[in-house]
C-alpha positions in Angstrom: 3.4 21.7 21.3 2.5 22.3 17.5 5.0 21.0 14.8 5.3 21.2 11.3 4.8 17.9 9.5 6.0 16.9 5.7 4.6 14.1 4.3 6.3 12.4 0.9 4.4 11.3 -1.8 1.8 11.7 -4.2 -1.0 9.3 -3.9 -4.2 8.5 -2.3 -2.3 7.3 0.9 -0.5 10.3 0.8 -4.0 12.2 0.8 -5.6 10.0 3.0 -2.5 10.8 5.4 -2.6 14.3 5.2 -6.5 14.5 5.6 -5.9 12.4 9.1 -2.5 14.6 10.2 -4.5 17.5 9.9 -6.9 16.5 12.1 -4.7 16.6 15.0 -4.5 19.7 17.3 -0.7 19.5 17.0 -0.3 20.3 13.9 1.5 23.0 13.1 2.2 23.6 9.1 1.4 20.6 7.0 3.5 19.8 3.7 3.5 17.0 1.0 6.3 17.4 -1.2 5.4 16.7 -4.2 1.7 16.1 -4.2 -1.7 16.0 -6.2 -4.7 18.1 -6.6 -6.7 17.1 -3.7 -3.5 17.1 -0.9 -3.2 20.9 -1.9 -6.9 21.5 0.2 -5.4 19.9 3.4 -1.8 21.7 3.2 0.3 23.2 1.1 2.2 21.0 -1.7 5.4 21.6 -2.3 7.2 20.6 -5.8 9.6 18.1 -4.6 9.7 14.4 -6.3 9.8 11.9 -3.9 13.3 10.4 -5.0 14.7 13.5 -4.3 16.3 12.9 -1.1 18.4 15.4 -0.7 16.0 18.5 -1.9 13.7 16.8 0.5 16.5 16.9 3.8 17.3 20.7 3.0 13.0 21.4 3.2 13.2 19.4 6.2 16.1 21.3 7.8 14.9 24.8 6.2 11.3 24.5 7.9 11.5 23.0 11.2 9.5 19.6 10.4 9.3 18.1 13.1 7.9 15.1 11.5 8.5 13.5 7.9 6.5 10.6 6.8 7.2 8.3 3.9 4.3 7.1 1.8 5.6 5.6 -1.1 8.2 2.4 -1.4 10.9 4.3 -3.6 12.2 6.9 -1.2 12.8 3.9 2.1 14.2 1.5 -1.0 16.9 4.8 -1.7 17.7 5.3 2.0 15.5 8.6 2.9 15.5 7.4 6.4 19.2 6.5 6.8 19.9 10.3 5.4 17.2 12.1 7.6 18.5 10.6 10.8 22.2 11.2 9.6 21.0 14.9 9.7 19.3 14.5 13.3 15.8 14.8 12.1 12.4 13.0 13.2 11.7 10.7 10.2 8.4 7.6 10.0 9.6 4.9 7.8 12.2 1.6 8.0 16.0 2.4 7.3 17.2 1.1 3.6 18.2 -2.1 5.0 15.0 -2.7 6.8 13.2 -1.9 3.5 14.6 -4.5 2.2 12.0 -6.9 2.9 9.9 -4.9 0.4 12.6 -3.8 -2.4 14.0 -7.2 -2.8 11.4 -9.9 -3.0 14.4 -12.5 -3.1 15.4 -11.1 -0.2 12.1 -11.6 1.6 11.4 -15.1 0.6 14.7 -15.7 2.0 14.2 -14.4 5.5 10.7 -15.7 5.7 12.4 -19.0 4.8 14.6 -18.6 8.0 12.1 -17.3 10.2 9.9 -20.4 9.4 7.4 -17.7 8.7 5.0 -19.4 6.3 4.8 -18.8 2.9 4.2 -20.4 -0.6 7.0 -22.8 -2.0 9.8 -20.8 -4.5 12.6 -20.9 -6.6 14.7 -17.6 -7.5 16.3 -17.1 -10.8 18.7 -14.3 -12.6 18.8 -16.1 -15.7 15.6 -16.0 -18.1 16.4 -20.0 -19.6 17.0 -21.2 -16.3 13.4 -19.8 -15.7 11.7 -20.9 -18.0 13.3 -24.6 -18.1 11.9 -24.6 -14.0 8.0 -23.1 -15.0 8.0 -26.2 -17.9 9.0 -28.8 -15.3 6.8 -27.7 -12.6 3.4 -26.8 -14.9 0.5 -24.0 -14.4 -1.1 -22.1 -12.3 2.1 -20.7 -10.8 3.2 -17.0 -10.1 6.2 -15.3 -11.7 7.5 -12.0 -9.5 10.0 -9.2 -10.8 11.9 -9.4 -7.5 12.2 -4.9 -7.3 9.9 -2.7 -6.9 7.5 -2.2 -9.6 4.4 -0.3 -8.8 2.4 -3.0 -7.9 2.8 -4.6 -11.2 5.4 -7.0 -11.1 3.1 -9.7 -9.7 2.0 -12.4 -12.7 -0.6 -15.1 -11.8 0.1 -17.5 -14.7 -2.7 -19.7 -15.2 -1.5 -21.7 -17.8 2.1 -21.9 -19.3 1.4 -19.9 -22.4 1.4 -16.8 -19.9 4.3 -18.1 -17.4 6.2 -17.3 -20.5 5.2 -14.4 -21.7 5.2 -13.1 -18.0 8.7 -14.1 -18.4 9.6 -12.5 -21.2 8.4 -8.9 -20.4 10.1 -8.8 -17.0 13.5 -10.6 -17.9 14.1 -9.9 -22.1 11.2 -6.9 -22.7 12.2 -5.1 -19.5 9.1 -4.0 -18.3 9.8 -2.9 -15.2 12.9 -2.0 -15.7 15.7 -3.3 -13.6 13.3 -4.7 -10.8 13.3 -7.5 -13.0 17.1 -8.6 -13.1 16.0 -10.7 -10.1 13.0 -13.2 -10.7 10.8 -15.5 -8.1 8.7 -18.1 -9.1 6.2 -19.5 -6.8 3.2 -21.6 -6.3 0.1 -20.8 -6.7 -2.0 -20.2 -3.8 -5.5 -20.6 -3.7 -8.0 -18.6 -1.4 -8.6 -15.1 -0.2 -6.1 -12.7 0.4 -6.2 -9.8 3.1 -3.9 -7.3 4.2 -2.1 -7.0 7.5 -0.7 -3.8 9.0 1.5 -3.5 12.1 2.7 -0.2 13.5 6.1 -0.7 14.4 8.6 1.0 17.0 11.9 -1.3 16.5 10.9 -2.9 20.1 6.9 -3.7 19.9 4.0 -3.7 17.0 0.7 -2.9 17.4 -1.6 -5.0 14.7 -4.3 -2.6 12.6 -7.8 -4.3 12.2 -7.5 -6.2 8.7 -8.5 -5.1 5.9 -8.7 -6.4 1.8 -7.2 -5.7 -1.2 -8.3 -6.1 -5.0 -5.5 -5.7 -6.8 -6.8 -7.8 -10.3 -8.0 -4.6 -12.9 -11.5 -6.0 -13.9 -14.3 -7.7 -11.3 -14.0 -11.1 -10.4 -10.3 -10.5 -10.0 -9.6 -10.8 -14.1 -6.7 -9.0 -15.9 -3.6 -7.9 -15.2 -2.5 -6.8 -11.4 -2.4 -2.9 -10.7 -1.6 -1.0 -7.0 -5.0 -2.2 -6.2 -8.5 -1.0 -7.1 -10.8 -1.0 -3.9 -10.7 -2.1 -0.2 -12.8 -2.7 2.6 -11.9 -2.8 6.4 -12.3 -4.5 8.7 -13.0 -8.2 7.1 -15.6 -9.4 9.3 -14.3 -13.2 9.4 -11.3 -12.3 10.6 -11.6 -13.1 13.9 -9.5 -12.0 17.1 -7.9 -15.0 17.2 -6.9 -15.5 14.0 -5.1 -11.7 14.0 -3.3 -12.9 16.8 -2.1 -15.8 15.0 -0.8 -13.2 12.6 1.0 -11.4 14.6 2.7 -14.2 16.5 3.3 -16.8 13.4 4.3 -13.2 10.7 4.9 -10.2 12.3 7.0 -11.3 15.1 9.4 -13.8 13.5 9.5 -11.5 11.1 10.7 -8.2 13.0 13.1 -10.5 15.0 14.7 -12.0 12.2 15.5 -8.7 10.5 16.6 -7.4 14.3 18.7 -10.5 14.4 20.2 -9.3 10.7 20.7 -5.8 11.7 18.0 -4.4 10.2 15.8 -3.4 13.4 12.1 -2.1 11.7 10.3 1.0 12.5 7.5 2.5 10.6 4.6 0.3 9.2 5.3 -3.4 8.1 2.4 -4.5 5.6 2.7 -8.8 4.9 -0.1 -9.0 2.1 -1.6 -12.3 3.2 -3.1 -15.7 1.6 -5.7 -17.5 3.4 -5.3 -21.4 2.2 -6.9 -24.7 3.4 -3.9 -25.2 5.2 -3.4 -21.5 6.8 -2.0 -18.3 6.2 0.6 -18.1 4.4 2.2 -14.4 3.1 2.8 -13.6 -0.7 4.6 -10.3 -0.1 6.2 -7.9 2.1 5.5 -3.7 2.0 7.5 -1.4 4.1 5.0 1.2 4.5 1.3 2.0 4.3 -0.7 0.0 1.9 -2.3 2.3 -0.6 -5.7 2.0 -1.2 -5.9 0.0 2.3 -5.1 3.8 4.0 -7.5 5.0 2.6 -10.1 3.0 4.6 -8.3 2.6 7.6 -8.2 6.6 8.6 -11.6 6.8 8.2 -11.9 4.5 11.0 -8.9 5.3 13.0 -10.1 7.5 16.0 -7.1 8.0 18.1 -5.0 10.9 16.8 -2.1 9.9 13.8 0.4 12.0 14.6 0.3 10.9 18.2 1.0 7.1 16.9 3.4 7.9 13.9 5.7 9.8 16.6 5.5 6.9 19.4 6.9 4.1 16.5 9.7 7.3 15.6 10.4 7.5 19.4 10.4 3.3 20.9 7.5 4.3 22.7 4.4 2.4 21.0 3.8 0.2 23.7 2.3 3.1 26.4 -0.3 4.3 23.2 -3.6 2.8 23.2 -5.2 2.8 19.8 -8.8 3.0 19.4 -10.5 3.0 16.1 -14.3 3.6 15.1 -17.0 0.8 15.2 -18.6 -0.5 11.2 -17.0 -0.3 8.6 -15.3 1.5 5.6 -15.2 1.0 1.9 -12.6 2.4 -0.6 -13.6 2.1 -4.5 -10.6 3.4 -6.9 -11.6 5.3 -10.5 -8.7 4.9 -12.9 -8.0 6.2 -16.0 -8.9 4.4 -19.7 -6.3 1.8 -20.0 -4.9 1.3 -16.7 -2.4 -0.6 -15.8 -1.2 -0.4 -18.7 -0.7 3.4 -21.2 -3.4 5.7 -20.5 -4.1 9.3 -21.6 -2.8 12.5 -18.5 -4.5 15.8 -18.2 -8.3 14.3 -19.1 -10.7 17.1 -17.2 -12.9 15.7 -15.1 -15.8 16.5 -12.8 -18.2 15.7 -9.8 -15.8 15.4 -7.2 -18.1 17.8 -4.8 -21.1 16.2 -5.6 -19.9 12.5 -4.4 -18.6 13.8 -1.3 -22.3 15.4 -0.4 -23.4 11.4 -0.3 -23.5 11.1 3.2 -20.0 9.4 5.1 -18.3 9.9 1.5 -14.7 11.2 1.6 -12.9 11.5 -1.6 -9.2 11.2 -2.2 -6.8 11.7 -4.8 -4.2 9.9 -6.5 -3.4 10.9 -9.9 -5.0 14.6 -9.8 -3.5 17.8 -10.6 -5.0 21.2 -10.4 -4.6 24.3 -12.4 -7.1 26.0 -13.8 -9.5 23.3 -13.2 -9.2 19.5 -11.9 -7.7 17.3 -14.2 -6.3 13.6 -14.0 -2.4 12.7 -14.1 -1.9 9.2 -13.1 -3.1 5.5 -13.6 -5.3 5.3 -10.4 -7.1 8.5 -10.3 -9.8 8.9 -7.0 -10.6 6.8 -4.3 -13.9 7.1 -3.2 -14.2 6.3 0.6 -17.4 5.6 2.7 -18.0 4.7 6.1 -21.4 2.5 7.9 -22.6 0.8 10.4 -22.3 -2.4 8.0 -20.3 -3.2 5.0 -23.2 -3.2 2.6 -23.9 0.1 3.7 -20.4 1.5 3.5 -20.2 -0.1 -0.1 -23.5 1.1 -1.3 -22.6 5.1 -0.1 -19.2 4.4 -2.3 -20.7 3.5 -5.2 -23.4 6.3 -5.2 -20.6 8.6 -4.9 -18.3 7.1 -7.3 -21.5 6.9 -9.9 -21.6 11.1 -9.8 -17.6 11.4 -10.8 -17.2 11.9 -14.3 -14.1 12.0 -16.9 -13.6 10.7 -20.1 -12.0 7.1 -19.9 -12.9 6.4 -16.5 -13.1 2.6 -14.8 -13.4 1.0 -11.8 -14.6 -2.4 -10.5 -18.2 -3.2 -9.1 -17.7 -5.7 -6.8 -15.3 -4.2 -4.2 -15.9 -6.4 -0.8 -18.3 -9.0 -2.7 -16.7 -11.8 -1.7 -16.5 -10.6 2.1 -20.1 -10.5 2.0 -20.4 -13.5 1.2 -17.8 -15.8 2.7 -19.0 -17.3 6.4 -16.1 -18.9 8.1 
């Protein structure tokens, strides 16, 4: 039986969603509410923020979705799902409470700490002198967190103590993010590679996706400042079997049965953004939802239908789904506008989007694109240029060649996307 589907956000998980749902031949209409320029040639936006939950219910109830899935972290941290299934409709994403683990990274460290899941050493501070007073007695490197949510930005690894305290200073006296940075955390540093773990969740079982990694530093060789994250590639190849069962059993698990054990069962997709040390895995952060630009790479290998999996974690019934995904390998590279992360121009034309996605395997998606009378951009993180291959080097290579053809005035992106996976032999 068909169904109408909404999808909520704006980004290139939100494309990279909507490119997959539509895929399936149970698809009846397809929304994203509100958005960009490329989700608009897989179904029909629909000008509706995000954080406007209530607009969002009444769409719901008005066209029959059958299905609403959350991309983005503000709508779960406002309680979209709590008000959806007060209204009796089908919604993918954790309750407010369960999103927690994401909006509140006090909140996380905390449980993680009771779960004995493991995790770097940390202090957690409401009061900027009390802060600064710990990063002075315990030295550099060490990484200062706004505790809320903040775009993917709130993360400062402070290699020396001259920027501990100006990381300090722009999230608890400049404000920089707001009031996600009434709450601080300051935490070792961990050394090593980091990957990304993603389980599909049901609020009984989880079902691990194959790992994938992240670049989240602006400029190659993981320099500047952190952004939402530039490029991925999936699967990491030295991730072995065993060691993403050690995942799930030493992260995911404690970690759904401790928020169970709080009240706060989780359904939807739990994301622990993980730190591979000499002395094991240990998690830096929580997300609540699909990572964004991991997405992006993992539905171009995904071959058992979405919509099929997204309703089994909505109805308890993951555990009777098998999921099968495609063999090699897929490579996301991100184009971002002139002076991302930080102010950047909106509304820059630009061109060659067609032309990268006639390189062979190449699907492009947008982020920060709107469309008028021509293609234009309107966000920080602008394309990300996907390619799929029997190896990684082949994936990476059809990415770049694609991403070489795109063209707007500003533009940047990093060169070494899935370098170091190349290299590294564990």
């Amino acid at each position: 039986m068909k169904q109408n589907v909404l999808i909520i956000g704006s980004g290139g998980r939100e494309h990279a969603l909507a490119w997959k749902l539509a895929q399936s031949p149970r698809i009846g209409k397809l929304f994203v509410a509100p958005g960009n320029g490329g989700t608009c040639q897989v179904a029909e936006n629909i000008p509706i923020e995000a954080t406007d939950i209530d607009g969002l219910v009444q769409f719901a109830e008005k066209n029959e979705i059958g299905l609403t899935v959350v991309g983005p972290d503000d709508p779960l941290a406002l309680g979209i799902v709590d008000a959806f299934r007060a209204r009796g409709l089908r919604i993918f994403g954790p309750t407010r409470a369960a999103a927690e683990i994401e909006s509140s990274k006090a909140f996380a460290k905390e449980l993680m700490s009771e779960a004995e899941v493991p995790t770097a050493s940390f202090r957690i501070f409401l009061k900027h002198d009390e802060a600064l007073a710990y990063i002075h007695e315990h030295g550099a490197p060490i990484v200062v967190k706004a505790s809320g949510l903040a775009l993917g930005k709130g993360v400062y690894v402070c290699k020396t103590l001259a920027q501990a305290e100006t990381a300090l200073s722009e999230i608890m006296l400049d404000h920089v993010h707001k009031n996600a940075g009434d709450e601080v955390v300051v935490e070792e540093f961990l050394d090593g590679q980091e990957i990304s773990i993603h389980a599909f969740c049901d609020g009984k079982t989880f079902v691990l996706l194959p790992p994938a990694q992240d670049h989240k530093p602006i400029r190659d060789g993981d320099e500047g400042k952190n952004t939402g994250g530039m490029g991925t590639i999936a699967p990491v190849s030295w991730v072995s079997a065993d060691m993403l069962q050690t995942f799930g059993q030493q992260i995911v698990r404690p970690t759904l049965e401790m928020l169970a054990k709080r009240g706060r069962r989780f359904t939807g997709l739990l994301y622990p953004g993980l730190k591979m040390t000499s002395s094991g895995p240990k998690v830096l952060e929580f997300n609540a939802r699909f990572g964004d630009p991991e997405t992006q790479s993992y539905l171009r290998l995904l071959k058992t239908d979405l919509l099929d999996i997204l309703e089994t974690c909505v109805d308890g019934t993951l555990a009777e789904l098998v999921i099968e995904w495609h063999s090699g390998f897929a490579a996301c590279v991100v184009i971002a506008s002139g002076g991302y992360p930080d102010e950047y121009k909106k509304g820059v034309p630009l061109r060659g989007v067609a032309e990268a996605e006639r390189v062979s395997s190449v699907v492009v998606f947008h982020a920060g694109t709107s469309f008028e009378d021509e293609l234009k951009t309107s966000g920080g993180r602008v394309l990300g240029v996907s390619a799929t291959s029997d190896t990684l080097r082949n994936a990476l290579d059809r990415a770049y060649e694609a991403a070489q053809l795109i063209q707007f005035e500003g533009m940047q992106y990093r060169h070494d996307i899935g370098a170091k996976a190349l290299t590294t032999a564990f």
